[in-house]
mmCIF file of the N, C-alpha and C atoms, coordinates in Angstrom:
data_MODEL
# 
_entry.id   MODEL 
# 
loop_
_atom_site.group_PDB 
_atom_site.id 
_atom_site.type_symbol 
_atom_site.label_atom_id 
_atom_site.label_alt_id 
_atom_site.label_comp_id 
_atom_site.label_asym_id 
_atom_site.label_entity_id 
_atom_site.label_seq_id 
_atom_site.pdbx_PDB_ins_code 
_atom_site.Cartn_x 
_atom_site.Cartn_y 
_atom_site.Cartn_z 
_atom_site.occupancy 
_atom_site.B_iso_or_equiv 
_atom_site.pdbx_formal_charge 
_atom_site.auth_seq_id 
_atom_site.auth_comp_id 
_atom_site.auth_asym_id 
_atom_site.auth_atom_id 
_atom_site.pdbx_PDB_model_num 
ATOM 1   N N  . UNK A 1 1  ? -6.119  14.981 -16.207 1.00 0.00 ? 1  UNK A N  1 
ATOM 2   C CA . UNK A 1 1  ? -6.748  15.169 -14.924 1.00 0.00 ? 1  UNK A CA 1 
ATOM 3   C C  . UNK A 1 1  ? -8.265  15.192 -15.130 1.00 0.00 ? 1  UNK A C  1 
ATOM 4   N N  . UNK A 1 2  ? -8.963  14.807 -13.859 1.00 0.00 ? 2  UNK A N  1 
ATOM 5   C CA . UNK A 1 2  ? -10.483 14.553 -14.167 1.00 0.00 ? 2  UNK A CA 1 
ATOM 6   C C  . UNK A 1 2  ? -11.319 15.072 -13.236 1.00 0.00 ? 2  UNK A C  1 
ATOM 7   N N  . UNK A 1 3  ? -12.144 16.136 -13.343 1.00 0.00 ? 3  UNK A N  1 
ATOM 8   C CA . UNK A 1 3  ? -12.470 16.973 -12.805 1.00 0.00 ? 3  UNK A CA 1 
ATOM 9   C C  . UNK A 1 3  ? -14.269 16.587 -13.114 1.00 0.00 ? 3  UNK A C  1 
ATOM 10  N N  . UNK A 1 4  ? -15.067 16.821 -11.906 1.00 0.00 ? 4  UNK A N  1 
ATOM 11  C CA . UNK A 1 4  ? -16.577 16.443 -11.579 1.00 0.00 ? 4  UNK A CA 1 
ATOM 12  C C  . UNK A 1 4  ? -17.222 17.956 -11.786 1.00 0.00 ? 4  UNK A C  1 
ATOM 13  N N  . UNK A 1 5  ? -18.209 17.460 -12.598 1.00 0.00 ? 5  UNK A N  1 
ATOM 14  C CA . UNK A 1 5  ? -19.044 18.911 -12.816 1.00 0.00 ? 5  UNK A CA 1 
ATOM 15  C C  . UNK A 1 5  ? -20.423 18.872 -11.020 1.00 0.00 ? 5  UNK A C  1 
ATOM 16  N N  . UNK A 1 6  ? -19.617 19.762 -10.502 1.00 0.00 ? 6  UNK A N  1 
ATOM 17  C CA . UNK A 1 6  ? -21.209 19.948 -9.240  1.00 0.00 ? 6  UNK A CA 1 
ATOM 18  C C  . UNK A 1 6  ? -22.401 20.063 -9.681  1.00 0.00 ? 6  UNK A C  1 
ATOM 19  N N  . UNK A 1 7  ? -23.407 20.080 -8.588  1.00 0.00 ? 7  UNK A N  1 
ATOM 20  C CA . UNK A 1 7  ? -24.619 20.055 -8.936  1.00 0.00 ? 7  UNK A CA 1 
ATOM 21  C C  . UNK A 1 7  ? -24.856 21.316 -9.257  1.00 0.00 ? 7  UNK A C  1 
ATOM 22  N N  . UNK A 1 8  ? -23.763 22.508 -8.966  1.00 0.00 ? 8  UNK A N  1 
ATOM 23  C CA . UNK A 1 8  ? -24.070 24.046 -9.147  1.00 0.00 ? 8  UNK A CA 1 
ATOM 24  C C  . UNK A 1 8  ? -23.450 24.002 -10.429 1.00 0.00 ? 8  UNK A C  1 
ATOM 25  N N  . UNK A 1 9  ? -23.373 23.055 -11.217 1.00 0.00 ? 9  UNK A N  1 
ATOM 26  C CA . UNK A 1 9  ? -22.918 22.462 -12.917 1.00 0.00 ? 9  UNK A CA 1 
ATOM 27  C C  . UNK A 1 9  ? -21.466 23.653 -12.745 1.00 0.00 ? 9  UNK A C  1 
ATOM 28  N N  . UNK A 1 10 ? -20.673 23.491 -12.006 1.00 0.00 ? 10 UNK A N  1 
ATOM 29  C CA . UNK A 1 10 ? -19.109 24.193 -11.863 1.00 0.00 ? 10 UNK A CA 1 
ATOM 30  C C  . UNK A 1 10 ? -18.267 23.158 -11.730 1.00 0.00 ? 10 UNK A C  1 
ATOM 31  N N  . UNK A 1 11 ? -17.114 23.465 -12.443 1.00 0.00 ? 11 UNK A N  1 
ATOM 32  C CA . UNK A 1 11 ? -15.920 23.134 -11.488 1.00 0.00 ? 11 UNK A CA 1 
ATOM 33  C C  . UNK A 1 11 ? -15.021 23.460 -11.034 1.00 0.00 ? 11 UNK A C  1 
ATOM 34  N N  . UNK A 1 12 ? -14.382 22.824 -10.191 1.00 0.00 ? 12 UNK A N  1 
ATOM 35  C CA . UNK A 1 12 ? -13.098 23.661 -9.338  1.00 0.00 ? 12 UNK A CA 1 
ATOM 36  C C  . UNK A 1 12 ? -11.734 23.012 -10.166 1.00 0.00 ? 12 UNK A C  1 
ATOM 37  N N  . UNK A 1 13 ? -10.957 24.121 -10.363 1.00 0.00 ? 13 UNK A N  1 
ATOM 38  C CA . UNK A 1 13 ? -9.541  23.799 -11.280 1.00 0.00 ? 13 UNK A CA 1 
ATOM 39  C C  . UNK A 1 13 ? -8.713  22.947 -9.764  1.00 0.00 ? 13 UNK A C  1 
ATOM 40  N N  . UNK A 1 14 ? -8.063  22.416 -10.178 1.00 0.00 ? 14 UNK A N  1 
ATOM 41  C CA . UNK A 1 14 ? -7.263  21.369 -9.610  1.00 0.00 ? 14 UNK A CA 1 
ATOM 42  C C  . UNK A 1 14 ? -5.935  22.628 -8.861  1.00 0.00 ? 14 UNK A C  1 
ATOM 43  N N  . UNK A 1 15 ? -6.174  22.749 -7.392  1.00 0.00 ? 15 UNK A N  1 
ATOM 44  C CA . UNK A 1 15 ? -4.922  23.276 -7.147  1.00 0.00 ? 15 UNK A CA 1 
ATOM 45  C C  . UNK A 1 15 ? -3.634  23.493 -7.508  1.00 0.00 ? 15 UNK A C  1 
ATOM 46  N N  . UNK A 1 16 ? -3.300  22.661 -8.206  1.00 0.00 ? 16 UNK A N  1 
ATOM 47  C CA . UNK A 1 16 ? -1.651  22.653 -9.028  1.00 0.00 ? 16 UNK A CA 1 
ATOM 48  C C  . UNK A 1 16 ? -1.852  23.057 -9.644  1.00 0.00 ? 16 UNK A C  1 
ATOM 49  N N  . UNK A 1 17 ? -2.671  23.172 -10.504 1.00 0.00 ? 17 UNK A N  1 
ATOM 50  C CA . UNK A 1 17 ? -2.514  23.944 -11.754 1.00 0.00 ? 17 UNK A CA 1 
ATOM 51  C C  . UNK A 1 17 ? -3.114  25.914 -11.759 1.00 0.00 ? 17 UNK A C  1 
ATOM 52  N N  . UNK A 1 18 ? -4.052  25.326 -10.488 1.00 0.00 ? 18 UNK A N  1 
ATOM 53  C CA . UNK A 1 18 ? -4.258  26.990 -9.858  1.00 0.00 ? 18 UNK A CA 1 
ATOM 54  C C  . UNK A 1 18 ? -2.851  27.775 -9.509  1.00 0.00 ? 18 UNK A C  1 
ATOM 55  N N  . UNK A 1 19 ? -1.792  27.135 -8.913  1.00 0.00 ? 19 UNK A N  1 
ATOM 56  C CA . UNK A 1 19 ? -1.181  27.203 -8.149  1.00 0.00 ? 19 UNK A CA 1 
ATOM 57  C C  . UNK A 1 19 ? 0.214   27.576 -9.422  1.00 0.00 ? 19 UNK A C  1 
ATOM 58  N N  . UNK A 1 20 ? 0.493   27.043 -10.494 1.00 0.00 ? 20 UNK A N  1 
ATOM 59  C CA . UNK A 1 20 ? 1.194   27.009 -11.720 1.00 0.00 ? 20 UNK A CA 1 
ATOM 60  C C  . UNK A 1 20 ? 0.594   28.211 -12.726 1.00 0.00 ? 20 UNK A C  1 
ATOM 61  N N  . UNK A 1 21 ? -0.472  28.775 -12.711 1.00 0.00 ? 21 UNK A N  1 
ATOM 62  C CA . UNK A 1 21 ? -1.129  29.632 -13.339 1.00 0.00 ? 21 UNK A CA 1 
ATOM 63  C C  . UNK A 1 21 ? -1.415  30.543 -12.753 1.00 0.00 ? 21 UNK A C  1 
ATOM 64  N N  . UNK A 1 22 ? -1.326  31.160 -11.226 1.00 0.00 ? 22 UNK A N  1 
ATOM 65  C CA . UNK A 1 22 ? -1.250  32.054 -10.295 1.00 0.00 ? 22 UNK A CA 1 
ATOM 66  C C  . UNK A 1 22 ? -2.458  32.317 -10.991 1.00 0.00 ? 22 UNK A C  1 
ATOM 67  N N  . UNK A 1 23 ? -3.585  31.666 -10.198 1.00 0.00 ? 23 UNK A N  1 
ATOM 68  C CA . UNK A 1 23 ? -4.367  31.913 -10.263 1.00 0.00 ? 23 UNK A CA 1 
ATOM 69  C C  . UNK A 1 23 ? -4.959  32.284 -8.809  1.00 0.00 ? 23 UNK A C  1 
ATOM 70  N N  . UNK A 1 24 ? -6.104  33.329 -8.665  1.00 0.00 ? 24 UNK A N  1 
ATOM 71  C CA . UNK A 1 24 ? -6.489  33.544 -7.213  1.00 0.00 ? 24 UNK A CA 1 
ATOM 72  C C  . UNK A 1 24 ? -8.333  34.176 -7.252  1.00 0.00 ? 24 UNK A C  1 
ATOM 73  N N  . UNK A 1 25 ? -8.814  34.392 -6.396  1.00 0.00 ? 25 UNK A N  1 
ATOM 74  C CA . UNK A 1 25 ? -10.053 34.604 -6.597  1.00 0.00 ? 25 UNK A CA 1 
ATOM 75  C C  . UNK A 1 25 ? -10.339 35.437 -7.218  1.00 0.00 ? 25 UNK A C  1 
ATOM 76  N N  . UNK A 1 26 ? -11.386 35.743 -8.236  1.00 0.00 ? 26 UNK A N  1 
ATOM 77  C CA . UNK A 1 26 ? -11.092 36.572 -9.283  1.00 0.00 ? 26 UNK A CA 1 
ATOM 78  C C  . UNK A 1 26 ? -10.871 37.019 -10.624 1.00 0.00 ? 26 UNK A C  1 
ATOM 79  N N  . UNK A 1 27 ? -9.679  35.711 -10.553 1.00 0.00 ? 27 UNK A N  1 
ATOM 80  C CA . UNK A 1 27 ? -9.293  35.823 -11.934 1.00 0.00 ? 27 UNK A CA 1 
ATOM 81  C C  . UNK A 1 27 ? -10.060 35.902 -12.881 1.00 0.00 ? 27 UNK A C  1 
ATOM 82  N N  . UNK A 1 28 ? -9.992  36.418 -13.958 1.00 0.00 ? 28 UNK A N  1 
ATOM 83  C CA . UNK A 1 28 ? -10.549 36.511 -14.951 1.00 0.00 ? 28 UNK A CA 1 
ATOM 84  C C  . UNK A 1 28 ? -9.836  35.148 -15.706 1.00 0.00 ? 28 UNK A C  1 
ATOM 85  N N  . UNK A 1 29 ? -10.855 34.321 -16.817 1.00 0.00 ? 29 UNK A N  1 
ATOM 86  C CA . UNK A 1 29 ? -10.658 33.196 -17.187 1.00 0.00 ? 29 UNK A CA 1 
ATOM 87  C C  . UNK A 1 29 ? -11.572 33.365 -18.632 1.00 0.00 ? 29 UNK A C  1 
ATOM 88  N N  . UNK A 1 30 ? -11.075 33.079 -20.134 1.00 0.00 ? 30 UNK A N  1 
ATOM 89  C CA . UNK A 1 30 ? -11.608 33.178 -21.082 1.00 0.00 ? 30 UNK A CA 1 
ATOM 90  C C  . UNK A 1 30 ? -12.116 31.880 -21.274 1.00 0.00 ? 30 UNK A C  1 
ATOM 91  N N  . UNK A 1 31 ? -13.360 31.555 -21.600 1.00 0.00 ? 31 UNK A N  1 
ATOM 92  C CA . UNK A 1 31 ? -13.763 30.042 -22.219 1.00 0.00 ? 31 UNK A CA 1 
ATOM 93  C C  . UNK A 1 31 ? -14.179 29.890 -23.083 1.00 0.00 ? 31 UNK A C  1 
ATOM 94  N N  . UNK A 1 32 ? -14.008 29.284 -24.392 1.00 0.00 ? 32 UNK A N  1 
ATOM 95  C CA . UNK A 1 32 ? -14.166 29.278 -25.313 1.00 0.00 ? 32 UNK A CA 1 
ATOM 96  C C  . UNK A 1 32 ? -14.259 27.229 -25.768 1.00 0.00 ? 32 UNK A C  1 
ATOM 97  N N  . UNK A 1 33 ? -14.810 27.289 -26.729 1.00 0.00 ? 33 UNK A N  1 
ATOM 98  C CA . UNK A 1 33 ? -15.631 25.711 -27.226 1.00 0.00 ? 33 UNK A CA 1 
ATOM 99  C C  . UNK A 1 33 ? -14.937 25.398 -28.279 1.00 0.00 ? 33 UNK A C  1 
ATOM 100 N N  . UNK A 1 34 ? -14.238 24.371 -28.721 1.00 0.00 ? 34 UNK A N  1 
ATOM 101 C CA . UNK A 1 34 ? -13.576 24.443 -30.212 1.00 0.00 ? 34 UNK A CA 1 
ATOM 102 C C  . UNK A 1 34 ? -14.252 22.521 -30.460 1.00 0.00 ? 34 UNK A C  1 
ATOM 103 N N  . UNK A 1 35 ? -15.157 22.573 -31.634 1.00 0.00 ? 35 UNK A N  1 
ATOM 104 C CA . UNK A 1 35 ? -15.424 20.877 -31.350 1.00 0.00 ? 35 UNK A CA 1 
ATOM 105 C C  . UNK A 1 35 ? -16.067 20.451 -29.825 1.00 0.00 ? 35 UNK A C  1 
ATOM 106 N N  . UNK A 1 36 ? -15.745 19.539 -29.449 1.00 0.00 ? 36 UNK A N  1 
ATOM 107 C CA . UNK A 1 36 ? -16.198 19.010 -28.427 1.00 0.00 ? 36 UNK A CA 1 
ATOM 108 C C  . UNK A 1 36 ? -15.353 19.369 -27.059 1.00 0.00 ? 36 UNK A C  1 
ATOM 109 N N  . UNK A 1 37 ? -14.727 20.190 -27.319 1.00 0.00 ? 37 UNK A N  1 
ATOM 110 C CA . UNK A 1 37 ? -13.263 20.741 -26.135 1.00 0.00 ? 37 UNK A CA 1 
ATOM 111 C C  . UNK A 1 37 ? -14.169 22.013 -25.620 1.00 0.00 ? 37 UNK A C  1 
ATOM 112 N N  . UNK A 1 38 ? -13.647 22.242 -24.185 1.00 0.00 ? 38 UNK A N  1 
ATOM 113 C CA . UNK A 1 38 ? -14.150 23.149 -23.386 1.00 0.00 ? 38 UNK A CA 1 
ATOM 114 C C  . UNK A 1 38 ? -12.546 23.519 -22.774 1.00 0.00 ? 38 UNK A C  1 
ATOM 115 N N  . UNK A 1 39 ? -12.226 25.318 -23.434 1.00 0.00 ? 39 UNK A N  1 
ATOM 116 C CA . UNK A 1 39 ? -10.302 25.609 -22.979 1.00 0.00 ? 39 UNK A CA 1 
ATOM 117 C C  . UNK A 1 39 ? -11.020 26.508 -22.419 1.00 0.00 ? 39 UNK A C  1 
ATOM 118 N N  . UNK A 1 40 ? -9.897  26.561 -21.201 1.00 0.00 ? 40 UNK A N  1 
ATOM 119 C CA . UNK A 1 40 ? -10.296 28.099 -20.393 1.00 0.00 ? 40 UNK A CA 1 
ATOM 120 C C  . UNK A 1 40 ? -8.565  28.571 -20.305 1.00 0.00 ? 40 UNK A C  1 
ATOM 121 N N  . UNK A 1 41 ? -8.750  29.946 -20.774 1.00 0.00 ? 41 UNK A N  1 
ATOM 122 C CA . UNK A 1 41 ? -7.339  31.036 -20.883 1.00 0.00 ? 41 UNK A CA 1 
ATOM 123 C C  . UNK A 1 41 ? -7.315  31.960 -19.581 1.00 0.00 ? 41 UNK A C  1 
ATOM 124 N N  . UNK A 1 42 ? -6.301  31.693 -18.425 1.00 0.00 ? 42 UNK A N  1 
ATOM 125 C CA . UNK A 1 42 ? -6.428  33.067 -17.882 1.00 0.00 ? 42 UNK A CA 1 
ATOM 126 C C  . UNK A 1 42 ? -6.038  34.290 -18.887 1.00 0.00 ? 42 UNK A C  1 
ATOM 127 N N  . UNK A 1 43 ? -6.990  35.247 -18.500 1.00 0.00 ? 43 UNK A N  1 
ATOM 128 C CA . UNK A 1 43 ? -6.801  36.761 -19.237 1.00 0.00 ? 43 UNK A CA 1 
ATOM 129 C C  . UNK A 1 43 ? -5.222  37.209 -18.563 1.00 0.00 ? 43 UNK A C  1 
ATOM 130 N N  . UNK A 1 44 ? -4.301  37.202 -17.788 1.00 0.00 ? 44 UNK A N  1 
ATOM 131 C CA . UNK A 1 44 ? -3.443  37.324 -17.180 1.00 0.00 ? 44 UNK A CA 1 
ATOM 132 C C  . UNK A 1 44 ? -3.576  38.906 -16.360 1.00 0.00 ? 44 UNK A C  1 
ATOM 133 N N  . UNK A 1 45 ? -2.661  39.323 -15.378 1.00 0.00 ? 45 UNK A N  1 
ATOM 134 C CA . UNK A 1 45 ? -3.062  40.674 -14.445 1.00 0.00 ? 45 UNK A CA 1 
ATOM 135 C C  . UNK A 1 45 ? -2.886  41.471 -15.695 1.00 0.00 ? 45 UNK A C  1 
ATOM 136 N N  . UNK A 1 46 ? -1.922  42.021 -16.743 1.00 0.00 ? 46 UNK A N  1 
ATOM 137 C CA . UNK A 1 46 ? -1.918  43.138 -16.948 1.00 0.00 ? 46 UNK A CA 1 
ATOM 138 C C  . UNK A 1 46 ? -3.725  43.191 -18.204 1.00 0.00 ? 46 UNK A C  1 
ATOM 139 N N  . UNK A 1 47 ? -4.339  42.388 -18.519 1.00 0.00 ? 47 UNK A N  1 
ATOM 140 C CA . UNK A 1 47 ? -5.536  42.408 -18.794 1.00 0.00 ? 47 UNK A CA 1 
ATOM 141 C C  . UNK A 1 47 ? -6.411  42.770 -17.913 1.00 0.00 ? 47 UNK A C  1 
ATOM 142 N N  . UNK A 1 48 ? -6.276  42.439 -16.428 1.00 0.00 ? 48 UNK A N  1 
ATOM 143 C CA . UNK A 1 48 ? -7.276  42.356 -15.632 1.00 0.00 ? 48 UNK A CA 1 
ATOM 144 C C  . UNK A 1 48 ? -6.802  44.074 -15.138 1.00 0.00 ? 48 UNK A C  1 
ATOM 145 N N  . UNK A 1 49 ? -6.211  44.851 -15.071 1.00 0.00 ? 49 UNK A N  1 
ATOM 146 C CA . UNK A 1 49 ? -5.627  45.772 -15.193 1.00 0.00 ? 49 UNK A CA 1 
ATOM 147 C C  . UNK A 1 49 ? -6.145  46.897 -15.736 1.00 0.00 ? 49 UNK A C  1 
ATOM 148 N N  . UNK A 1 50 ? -6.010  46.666 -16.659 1.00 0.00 ? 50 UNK A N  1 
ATOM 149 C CA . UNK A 1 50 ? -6.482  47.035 -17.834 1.00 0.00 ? 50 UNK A CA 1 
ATOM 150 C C  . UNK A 1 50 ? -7.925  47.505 -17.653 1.00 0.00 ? 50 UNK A C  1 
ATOM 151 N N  . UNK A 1 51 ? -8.786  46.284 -18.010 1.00 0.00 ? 51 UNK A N  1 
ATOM 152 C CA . UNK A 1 51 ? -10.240 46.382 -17.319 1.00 0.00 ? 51 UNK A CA 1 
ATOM 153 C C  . UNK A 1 51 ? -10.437 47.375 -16.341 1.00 0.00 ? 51 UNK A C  1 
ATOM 154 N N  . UNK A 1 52 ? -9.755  47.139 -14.892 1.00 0.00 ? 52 UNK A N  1 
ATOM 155 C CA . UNK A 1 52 ? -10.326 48.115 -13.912 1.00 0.00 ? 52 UNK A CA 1 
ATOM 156 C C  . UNK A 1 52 ? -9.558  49.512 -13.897 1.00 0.00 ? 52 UNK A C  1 
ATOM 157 N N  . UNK A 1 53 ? -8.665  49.897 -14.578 1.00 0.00 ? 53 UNK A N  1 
ATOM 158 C CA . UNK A 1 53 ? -8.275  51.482 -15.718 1.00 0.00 ? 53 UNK A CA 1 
ATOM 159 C C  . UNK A 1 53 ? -9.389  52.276 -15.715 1.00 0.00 ? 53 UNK A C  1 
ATOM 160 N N  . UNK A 1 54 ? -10.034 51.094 -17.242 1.00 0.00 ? 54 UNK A N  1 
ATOM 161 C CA . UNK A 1 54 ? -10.645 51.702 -17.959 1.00 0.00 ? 54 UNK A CA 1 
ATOM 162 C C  . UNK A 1 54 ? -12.415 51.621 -17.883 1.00 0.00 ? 54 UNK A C  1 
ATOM 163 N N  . UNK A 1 55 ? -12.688 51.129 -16.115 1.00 0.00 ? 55 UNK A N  1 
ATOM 164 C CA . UNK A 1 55 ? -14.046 51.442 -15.793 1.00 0.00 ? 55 UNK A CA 1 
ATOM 165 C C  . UNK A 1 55 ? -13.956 52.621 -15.070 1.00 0.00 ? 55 UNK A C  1 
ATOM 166 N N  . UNK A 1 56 ? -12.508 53.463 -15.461 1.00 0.00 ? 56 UNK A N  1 
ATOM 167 C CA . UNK A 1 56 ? -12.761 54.971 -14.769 1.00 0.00 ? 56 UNK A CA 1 
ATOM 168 C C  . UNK A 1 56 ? -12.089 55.947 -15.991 1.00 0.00 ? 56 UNK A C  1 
ATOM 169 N N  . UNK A 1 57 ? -12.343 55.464 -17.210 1.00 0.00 ? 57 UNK A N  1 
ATOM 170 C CA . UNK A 1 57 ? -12.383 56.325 -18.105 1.00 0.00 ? 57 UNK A CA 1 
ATOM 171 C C  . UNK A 1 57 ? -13.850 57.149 -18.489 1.00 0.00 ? 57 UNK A C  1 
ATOM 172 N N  . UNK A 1 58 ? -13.639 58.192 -18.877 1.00 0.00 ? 58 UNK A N  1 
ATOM 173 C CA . UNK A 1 58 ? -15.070 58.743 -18.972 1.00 0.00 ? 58 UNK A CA 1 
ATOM 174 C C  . UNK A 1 58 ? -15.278 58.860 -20.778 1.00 0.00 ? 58 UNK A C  1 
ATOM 175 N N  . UNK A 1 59 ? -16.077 58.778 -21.558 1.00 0.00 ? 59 UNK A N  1 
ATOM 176 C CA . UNK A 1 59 ? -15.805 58.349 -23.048 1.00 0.00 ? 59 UNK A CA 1 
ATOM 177 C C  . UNK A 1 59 ? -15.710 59.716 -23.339 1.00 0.00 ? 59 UNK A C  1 
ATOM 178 N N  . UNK A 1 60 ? -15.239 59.998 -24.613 1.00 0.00 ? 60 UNK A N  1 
ATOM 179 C CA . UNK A 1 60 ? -15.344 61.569 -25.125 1.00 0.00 ? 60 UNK A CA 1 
ATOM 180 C C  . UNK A 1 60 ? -16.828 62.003 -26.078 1.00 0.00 ? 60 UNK A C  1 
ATOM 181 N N  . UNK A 1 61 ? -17.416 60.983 -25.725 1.00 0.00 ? 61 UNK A N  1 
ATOM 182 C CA . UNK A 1 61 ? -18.640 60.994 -26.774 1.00 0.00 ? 61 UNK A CA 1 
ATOM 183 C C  . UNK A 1 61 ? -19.865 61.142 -25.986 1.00 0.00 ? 61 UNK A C  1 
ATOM 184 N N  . UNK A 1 62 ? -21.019 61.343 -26.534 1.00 0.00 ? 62 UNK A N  1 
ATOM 185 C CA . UNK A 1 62 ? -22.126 61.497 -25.546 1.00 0.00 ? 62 UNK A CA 1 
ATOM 186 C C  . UNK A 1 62 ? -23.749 60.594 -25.904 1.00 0.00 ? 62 UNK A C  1 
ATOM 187 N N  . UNK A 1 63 ? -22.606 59.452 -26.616 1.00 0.00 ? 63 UNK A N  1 
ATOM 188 C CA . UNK A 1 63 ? -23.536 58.028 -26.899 1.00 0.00 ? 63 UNK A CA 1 
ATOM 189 C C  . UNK A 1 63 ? -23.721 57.472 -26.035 1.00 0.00 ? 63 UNK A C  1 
ATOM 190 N N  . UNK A 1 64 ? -24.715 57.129 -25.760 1.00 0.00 ? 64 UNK A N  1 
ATOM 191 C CA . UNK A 1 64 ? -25.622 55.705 -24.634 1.00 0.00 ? 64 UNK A CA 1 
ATOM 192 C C  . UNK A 1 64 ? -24.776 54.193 -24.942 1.00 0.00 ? 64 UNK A C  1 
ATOM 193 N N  . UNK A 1 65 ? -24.832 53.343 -24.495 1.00 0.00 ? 65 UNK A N  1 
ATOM 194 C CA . UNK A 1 65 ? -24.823 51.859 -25.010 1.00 0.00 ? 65 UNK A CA 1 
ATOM 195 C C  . UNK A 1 65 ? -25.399 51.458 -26.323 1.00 0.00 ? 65 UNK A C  1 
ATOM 196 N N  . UNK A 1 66 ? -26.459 52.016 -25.919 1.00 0.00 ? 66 UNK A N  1 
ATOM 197 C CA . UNK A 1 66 ? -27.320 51.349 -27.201 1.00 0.00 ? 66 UNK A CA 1 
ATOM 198 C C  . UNK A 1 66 ? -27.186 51.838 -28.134 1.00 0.00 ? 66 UNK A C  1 
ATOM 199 N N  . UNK A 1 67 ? -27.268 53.305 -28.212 1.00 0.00 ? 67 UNK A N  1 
ATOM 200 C CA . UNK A 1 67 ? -26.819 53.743 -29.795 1.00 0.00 ? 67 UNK A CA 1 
ATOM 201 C C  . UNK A 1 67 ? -25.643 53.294 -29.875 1.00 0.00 ? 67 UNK A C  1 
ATOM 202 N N  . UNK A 1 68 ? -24.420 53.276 -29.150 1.00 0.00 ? 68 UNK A N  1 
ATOM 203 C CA . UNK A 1 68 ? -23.484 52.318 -29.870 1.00 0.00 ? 68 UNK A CA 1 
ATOM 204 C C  . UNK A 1 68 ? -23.746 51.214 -30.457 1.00 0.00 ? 68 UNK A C  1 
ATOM 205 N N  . UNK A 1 69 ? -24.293 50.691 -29.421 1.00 0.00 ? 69 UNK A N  1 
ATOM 206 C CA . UNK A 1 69 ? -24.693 49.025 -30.521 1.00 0.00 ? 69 UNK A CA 1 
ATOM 207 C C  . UNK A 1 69 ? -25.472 49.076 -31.547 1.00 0.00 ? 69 UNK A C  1 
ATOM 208 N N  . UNK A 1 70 ? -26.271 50.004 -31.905 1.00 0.00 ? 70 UNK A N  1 
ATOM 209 C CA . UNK A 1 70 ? -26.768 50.236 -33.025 1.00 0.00 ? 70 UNK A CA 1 
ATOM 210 C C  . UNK A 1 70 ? -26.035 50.758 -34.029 1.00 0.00 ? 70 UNK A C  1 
ATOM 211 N N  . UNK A 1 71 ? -24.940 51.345 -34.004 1.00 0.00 ? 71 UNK A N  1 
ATOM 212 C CA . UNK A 1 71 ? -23.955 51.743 -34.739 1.00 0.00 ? 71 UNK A CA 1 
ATOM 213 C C  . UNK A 1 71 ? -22.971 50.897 -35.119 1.00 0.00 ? 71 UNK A C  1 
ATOM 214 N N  . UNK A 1 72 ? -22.714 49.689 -34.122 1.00 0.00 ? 72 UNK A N  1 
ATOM 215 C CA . UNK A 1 72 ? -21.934 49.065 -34.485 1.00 0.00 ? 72 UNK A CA 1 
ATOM 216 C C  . UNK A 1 72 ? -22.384 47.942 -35.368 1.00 0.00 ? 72 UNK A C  1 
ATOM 217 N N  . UNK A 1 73 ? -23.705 47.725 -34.760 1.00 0.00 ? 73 UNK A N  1 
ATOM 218 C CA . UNK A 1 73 ? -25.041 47.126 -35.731 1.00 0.00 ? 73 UNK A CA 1 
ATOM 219 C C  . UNK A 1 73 ? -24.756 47.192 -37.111 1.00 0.00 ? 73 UNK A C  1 
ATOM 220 N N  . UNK A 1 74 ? -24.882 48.551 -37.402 1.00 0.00 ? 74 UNK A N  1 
ATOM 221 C CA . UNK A 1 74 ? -24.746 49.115 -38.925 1.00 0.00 ? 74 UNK A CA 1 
ATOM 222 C C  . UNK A 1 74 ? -23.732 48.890 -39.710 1.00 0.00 ? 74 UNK A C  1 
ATOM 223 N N  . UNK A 1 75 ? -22.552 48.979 -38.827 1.00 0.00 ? 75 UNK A N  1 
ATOM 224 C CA . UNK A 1 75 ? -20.967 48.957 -39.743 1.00 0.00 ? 75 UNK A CA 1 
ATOM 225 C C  . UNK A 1 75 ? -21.145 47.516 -40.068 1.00 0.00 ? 75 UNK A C  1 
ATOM 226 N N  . UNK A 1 76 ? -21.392 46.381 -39.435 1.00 0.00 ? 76 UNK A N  1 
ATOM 227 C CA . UNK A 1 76 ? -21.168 44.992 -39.597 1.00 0.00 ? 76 UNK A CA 1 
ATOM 228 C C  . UNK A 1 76 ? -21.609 44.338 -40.375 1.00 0.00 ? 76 UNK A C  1 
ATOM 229 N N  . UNK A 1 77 ? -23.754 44.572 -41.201 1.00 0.00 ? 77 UNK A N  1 
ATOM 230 C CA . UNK A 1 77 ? -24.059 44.385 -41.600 1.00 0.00 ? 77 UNK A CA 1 
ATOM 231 C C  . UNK A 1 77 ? -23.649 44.044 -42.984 1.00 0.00 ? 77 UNK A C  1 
# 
């Protein structure tokens, strides 16, 4: 199938396959580059789920963002 990149450089997935992938506004969609290929994964509901859980978890710690990322900074190095 052959799909036109808009001038808003998007494209729209082809109804059938929206429609085969229960897909709906929203969805969460992983994209990833392998070579010259452009795949997109729906994350599926119990991921998307998931996500809006755990933007009402409160952390047990009393780190910022950033010192996390600076911590995580450190372990990786």
């Amino acid at each position: 199938m052959i799909v036109e990149l808009s001038k808003g450089r998007q494209i729209t997935i082809p109804a059938e396959i929206r429609e085969q992938l229960h897909l709906t506004i929203g969805s969460k969609l992983e994209i990833t580059r392998r070579k010259d290929e452009i795949i997109l994964k729906p994350l599926g509901e119990g991921l998307e789920q998931l996500f809006a859980e755990a933007k009402h978890i409160k952390p047990k710690h009393a780190l910022s963002p950033e010192a996390m990322d600076k911590l995580n900074e450190g372990m990786f190095r």
